[in-house]
Backbone as a printed PyTorch tensor [residue, N CA C, xyz], in Angstrom:
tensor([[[153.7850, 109.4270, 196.1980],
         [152.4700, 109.8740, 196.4740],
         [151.5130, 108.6710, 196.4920]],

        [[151.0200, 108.8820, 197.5170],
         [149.8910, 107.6200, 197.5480],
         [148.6210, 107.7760, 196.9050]],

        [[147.4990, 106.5070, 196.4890],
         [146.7410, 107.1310, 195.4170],
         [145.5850, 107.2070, 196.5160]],

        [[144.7860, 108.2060, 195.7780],
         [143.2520, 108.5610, 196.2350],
         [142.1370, 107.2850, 196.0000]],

        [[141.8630, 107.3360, 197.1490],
         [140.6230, 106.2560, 197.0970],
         [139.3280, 106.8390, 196.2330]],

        [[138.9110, 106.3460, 195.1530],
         [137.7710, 106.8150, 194.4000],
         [136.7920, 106.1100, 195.0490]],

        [[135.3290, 107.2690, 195.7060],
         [134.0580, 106.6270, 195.5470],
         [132.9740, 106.6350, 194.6270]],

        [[132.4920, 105.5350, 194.2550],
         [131.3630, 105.5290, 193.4020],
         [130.2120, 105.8100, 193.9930]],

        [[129.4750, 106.6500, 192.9790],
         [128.0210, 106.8730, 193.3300],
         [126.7810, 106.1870, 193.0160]],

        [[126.8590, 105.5950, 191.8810],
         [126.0610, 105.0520, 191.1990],
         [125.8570, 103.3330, 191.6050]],

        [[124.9660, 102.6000, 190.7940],
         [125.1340, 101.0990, 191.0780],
         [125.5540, 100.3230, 189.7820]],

        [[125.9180,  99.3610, 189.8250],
         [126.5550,  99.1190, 188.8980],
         [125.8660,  98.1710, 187.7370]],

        [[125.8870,  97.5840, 187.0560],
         [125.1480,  96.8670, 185.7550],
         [124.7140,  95.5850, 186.1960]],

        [[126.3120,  95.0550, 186.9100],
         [125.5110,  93.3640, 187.1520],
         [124.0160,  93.6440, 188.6380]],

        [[124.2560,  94.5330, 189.4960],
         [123.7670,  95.2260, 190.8900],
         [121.9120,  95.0560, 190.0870]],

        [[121.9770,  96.1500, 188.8850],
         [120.4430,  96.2140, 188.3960],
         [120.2870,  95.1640, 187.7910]],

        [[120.9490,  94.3600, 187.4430],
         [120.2920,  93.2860, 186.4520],
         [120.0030,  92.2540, 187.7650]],

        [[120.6620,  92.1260, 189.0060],
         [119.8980,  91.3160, 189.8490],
         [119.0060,  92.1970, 190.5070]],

        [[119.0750,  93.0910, 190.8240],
         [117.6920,  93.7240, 191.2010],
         [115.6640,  93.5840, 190.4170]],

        [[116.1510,  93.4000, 188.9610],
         [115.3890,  93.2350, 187.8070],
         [114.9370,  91.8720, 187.8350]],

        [[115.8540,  90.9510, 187.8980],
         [115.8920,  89.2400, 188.0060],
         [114.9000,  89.1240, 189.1570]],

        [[115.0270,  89.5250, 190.2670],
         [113.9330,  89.4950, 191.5850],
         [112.7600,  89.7400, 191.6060]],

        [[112.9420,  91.1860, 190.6690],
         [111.6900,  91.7670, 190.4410],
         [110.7310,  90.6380, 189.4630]],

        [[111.1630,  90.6250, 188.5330],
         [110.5530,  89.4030, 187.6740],
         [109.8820,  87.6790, 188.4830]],

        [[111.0430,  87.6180, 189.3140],
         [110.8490,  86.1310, 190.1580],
         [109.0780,  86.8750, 190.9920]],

        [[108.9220,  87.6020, 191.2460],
         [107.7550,  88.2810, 192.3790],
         [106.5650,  88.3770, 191.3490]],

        [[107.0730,  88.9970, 190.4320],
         [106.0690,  89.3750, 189.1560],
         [105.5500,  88.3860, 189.1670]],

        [[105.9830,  86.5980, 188.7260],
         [105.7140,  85.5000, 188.2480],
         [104.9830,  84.9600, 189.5250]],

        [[105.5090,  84.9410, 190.3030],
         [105.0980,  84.3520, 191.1090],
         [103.4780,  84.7050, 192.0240]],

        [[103.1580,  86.1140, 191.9740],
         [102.0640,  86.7340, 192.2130],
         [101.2830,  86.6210, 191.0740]],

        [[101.1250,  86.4620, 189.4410],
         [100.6380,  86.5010, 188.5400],
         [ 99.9700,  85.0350, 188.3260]],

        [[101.2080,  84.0210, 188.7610],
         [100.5300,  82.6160, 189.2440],
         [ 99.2490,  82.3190, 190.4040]],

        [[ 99.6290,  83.6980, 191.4310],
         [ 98.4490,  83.1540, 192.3070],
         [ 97.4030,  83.9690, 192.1340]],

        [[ 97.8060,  85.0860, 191.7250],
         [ 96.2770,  85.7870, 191.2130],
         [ 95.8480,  86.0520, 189.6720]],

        [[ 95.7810,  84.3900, 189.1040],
         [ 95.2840,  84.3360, 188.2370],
         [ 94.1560,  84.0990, 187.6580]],

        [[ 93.3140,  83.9360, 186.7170],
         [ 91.9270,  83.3880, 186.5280],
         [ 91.5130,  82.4210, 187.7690]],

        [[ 91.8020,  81.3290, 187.6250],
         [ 91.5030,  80.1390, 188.9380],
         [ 90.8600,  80.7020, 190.0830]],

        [[ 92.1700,  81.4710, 190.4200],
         [ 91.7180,  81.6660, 192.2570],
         [ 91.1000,  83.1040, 192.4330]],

        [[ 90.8700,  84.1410, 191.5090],
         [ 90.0460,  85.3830, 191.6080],
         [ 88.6330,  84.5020, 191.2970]],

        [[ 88.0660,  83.5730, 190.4910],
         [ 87.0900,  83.1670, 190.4990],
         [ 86.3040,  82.1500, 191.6190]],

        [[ 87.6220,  81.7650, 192.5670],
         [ 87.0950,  80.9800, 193.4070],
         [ 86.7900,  82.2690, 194.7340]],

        [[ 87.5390,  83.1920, 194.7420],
         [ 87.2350,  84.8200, 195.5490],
         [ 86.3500,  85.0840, 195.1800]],

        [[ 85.4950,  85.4750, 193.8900],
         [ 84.3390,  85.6900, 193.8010],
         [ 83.3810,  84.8440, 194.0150]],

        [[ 83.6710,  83.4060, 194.5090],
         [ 82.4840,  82.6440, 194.5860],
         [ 82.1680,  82.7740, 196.0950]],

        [[ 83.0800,  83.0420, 197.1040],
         [ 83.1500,  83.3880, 198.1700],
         [ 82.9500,  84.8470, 198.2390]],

        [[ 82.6890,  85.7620, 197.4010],
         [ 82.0590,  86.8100, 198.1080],
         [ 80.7010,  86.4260, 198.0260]],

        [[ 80.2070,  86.1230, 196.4990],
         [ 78.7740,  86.2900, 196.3650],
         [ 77.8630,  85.4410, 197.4210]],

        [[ 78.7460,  84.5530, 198.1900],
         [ 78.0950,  83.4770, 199.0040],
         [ 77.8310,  84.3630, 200.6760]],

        [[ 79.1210,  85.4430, 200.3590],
         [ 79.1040,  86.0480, 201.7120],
         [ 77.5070,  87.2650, 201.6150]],

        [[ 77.6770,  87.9130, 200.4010],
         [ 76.8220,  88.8060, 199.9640],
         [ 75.2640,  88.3160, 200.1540]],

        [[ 75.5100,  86.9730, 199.5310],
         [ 73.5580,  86.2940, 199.4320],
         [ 73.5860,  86.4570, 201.2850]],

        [[ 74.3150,  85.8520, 201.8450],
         [ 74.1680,  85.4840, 203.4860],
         [ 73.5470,  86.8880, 203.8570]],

        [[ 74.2800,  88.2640, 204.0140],
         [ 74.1830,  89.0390, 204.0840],
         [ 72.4380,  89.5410, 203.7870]],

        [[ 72.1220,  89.3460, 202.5500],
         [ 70.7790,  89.7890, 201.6870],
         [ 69.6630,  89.0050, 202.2500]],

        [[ 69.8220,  87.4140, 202.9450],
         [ 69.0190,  86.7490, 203.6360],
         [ 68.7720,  87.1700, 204.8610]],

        [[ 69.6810,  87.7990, 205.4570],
         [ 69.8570,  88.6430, 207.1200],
         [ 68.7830,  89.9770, 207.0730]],

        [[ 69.0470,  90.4200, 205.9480],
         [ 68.4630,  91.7370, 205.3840],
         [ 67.1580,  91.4340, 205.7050]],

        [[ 66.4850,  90.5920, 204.2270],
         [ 65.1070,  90.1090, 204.1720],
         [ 64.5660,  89.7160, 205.6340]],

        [[ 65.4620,  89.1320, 206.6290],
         [ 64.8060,  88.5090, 207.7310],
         [ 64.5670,  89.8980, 208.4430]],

        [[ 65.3800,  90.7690, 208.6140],
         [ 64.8540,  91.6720, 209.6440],
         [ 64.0350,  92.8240, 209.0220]],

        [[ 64.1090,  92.9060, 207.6830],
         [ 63.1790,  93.6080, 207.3000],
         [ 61.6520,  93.3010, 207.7000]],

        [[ 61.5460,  91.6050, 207.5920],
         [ 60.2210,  91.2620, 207.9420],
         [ 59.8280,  91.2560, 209.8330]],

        [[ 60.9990,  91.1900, 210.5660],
         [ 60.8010,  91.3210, 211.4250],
         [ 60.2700,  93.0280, 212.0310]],

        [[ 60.9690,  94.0790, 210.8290],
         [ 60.8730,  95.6040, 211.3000],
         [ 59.3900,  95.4020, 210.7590]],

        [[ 58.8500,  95.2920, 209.8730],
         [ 58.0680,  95.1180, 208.8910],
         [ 56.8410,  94.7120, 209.2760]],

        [[ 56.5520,  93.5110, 209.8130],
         [ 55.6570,  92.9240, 210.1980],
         [ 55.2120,  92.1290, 208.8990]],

        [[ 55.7480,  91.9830, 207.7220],
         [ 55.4330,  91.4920, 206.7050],
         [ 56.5630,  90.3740, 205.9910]],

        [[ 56.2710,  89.5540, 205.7110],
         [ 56.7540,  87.9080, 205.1520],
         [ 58.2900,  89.0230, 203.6600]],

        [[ 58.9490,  88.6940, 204.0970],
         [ 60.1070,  89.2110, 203.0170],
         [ 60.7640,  87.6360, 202.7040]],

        [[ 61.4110,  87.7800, 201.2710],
         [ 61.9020,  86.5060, 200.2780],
         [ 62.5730,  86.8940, 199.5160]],

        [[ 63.7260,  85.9900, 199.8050],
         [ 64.2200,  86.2380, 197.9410],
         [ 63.9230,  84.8880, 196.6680]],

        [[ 63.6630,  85.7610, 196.0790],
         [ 63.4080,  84.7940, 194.9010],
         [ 64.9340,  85.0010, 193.5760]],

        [[ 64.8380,  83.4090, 193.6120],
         [ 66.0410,  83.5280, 192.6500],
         [ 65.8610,  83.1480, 191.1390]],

        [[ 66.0990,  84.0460, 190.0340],
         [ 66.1060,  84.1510, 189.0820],
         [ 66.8410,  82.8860, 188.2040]],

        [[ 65.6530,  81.9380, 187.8830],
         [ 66.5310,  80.5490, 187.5950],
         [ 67.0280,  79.9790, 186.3340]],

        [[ 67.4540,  79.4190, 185.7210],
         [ 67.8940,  79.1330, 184.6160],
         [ 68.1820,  77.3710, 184.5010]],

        [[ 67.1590,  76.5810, 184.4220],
         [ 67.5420,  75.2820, 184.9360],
         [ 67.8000,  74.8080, 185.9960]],

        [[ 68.5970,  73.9350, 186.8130],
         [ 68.7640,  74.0520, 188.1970],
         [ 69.4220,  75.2740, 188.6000]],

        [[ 70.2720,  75.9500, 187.6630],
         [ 71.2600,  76.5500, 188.3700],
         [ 70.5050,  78.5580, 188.1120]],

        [[ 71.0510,  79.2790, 189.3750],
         [ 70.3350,  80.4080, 189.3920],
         [ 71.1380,  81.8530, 189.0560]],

        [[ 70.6820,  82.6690, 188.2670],
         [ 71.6300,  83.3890, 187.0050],
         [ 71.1170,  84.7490, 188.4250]],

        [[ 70.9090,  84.5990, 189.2420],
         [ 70.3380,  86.3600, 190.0000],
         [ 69.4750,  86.2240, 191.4360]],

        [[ 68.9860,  87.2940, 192.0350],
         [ 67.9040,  87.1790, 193.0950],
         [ 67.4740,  88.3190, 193.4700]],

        [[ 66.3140,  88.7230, 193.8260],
         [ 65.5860,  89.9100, 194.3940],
         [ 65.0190,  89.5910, 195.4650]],

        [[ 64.9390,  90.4870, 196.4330],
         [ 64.2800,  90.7570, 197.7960],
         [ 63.1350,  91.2960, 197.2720]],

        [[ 61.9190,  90.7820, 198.1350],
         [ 60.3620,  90.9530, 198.0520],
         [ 60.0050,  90.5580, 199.1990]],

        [[ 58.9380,  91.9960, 199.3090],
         [ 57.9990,  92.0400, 200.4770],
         [ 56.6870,  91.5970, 200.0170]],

        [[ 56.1490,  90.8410, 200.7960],
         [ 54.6880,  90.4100, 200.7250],
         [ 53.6000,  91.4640, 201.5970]],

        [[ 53.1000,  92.5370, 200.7080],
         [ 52.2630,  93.1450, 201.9340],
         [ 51.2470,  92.6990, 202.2210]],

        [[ 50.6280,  93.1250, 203.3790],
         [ 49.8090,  92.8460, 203.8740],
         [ 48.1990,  92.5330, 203.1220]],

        [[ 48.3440,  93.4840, 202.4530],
         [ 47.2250,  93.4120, 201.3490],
         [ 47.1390,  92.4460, 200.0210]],

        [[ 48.1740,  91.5640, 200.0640],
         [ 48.1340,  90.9680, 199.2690],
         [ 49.0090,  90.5040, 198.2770]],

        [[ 50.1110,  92.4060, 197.8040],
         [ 50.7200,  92.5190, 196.8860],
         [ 52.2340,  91.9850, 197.5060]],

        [[ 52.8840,  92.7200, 196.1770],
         [ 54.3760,  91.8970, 196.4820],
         [ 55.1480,  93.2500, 196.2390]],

        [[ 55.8900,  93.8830, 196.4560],
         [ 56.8330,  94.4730, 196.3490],
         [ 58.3490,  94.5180, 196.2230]],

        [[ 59.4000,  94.6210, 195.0140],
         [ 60.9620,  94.2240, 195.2040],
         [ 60.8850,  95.7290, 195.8920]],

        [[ 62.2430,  95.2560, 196.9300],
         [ 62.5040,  96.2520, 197.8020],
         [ 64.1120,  96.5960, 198.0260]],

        [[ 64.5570,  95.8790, 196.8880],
         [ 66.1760,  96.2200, 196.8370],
         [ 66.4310,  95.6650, 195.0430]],

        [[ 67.2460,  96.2020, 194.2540],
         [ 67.7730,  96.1530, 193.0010],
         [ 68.3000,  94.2250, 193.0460]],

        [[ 67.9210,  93.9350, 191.5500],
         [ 68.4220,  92.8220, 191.2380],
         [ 69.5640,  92.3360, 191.6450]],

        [[ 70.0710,  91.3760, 191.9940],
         [ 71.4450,  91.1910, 191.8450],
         [ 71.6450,  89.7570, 190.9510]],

        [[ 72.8250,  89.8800, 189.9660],
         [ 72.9620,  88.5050, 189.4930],
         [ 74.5170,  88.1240, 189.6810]],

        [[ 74.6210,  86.6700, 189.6160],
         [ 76.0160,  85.8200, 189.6310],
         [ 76.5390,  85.9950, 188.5240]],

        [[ 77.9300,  86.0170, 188.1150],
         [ 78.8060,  85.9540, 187.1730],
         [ 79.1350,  84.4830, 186.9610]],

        [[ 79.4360,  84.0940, 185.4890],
         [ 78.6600,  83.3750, 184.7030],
         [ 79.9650,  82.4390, 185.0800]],

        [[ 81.0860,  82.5650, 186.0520],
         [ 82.1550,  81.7680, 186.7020],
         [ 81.9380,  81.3260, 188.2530]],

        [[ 80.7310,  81.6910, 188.2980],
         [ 80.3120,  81.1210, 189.4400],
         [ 78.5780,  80.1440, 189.5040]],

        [[ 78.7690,  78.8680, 189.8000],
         [ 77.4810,  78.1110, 189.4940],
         [ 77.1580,  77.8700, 190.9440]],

        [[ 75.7560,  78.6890, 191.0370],
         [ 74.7580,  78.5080, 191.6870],
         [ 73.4640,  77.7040, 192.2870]],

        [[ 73.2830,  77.0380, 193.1280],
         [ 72.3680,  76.0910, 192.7680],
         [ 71.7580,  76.0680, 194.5100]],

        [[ 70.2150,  76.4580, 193.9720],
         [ 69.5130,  76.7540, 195.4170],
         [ 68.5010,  75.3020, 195.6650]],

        [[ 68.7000,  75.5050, 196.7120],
         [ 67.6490,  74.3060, 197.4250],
         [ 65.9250,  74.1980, 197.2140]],

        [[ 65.8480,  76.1490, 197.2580],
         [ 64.0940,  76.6060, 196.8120],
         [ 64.0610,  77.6450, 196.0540]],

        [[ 63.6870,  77.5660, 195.1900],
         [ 63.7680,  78.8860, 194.1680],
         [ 62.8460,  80.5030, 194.8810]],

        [[ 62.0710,  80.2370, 196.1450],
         [ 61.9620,  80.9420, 197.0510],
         [ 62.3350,  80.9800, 198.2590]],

        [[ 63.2160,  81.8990, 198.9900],
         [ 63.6460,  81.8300, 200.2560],
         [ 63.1910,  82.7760, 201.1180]],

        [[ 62.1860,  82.4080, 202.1140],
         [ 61.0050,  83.4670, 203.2570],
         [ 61.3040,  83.5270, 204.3910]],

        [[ 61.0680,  84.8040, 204.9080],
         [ 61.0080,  84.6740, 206.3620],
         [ 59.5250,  84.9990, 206.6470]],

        [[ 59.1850,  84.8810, 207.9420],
         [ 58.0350,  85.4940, 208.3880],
         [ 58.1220,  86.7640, 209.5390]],

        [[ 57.2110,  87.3910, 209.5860],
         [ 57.2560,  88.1610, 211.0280],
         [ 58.1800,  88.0310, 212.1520]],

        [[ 58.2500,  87.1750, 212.3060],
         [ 59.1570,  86.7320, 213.1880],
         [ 60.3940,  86.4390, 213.3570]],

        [[ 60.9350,  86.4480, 212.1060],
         [ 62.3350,  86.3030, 211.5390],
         [ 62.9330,  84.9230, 211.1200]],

        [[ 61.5100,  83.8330, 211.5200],
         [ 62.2460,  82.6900, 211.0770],
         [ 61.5250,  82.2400, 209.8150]],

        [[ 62.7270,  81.6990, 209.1030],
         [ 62.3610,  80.6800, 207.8240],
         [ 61.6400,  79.6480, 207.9350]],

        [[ 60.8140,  79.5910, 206.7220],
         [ 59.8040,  78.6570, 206.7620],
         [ 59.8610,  77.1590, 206.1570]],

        [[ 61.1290,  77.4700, 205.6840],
         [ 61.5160,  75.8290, 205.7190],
         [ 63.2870,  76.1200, 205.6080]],

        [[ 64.0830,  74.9690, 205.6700],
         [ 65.6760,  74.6610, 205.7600],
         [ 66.0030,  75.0530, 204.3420]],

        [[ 66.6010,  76.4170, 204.2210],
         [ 67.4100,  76.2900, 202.6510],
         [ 68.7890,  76.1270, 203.0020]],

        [[ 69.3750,  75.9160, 201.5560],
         [ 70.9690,  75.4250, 201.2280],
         [ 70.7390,  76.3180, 199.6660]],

        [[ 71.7210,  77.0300, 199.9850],
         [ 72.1910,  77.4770, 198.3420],
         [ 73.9570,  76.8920, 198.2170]],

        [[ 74.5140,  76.5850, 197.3120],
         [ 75.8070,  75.7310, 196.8220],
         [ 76.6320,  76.7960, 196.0000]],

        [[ 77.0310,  77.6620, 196.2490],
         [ 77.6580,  78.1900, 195.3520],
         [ 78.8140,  77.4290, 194.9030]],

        [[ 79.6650,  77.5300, 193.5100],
         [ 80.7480,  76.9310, 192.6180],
         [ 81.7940,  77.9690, 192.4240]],

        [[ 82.9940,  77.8900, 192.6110],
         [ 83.7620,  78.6060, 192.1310],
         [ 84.5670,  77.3900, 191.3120]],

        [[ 85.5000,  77.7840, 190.3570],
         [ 86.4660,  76.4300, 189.8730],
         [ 87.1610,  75.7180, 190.3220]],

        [[ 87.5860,  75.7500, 191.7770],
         [ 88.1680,  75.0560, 192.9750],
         [ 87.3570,  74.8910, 193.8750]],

        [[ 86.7060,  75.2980, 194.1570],
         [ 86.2950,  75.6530, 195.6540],
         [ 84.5740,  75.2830, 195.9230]],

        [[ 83.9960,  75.0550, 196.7430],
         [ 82.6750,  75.2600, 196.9340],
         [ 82.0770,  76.0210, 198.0490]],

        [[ 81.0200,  76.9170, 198.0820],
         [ 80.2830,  77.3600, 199.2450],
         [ 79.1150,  76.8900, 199.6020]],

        [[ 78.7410,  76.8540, 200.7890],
         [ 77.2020,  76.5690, 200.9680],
         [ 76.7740,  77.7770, 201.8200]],

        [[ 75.3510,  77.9660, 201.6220],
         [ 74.8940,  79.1230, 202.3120],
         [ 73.9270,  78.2410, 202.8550]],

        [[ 73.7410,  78.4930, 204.4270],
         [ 72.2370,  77.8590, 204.7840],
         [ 71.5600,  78.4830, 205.9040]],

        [[ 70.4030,  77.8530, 205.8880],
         [ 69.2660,  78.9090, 206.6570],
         [ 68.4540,  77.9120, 207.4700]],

        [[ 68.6650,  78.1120, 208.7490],
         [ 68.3250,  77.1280, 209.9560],
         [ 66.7770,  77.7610, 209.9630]],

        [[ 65.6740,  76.8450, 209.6860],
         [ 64.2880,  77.1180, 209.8440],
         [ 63.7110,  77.6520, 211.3900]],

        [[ 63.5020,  77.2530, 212.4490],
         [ 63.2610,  78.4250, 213.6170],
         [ 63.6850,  79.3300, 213.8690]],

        [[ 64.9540,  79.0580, 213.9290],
         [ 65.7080,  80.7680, 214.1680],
         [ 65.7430,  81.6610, 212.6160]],

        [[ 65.8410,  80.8690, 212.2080],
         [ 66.4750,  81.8440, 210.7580],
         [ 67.9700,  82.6310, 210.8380]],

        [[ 68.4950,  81.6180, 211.5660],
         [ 70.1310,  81.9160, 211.2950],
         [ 70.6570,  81.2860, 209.8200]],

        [[ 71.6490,  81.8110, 209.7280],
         [ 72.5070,  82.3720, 208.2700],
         [ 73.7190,  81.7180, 208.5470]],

        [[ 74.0380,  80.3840, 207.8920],
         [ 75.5050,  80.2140, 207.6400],
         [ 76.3320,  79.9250, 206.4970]],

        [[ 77.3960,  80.6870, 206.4550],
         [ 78.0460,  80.3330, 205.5650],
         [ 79.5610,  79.3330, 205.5950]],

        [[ 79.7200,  78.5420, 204.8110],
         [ 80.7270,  77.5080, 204.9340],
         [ 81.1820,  77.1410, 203.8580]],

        [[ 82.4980,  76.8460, 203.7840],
         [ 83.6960,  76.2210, 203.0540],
         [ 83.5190,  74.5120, 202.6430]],

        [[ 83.1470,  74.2400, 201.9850],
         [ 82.8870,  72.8100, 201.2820],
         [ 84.3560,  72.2130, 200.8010]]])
């Protein structure tokens, strides 16, 4: 009598322990790149994308507006801990017209004017540069005075 071929169903011990070994090699290896370092240099690059964004805002607000919009940044020595959008009305007063925002204390900030304006017209009234810091990395945000274009860039 000839013998029966047995099939197995299952996997076998050494099978999961290299399956596990891989898993671990991926674990390590993703835990290395998204570690403190480089999530803080991601956040220095959003907040740089975000301010760009909030300067675009202010400009066309003053352009819908007919009134001078700014952000003013909340300073702490050279370097700037926040910023609010403000309208200048017509009458005189000032109005914030959007909620505070501040930087996290892994990202160093450092503006060119501790006020940044547009006018009616949408252009800035003088050349800013804000520098954002991440722990690798640097951003610059800047603001071309006639047009009042918005760029952001990789340092």
């Amino acid at each position: 009598m000839l013998p029966v071929a047995v099939r197995r169903g299952g996997v076998t011990l050494l099978e999961l322990a290299a399956v596990l070994g891989l898993i671990a090699i991926f674990v390590a290896l993703a835990a290395a790149r998204l570690g403190p370092l480089p999530m803080g240099n991601h956040r220095a690059a959003a907040d740089a994308r975000r301010l760009a964004l909030d300067l675009l805002q202010a400009q066309r607000r003053a352009i819908a507006t007919g009134d001078n919009h700014y952000l003013e940044f909340a300073m702490s020595g050279p370097q700037a801990l926040g910023y609010t959008i403000y309208q200048r009305n017509s009458g005189g007063g000032v109005t914030a017209v959007d909620a505070a925002r501040t930087f996290p204390a892994s990202v160093t900030v450092t503006p060119s004017h501790n006020v940044e304006e547009f006018n009616f017209e949408g252009s800035a009234l003088a050349a800013y540069q804000v520098t954002l810091s991440g722990p690798n990395r640097d951003w610059r945000v800047s603001v071309v005075p006639l047009s009042g274009a918005v760029q952001v860039e990789e340092l």
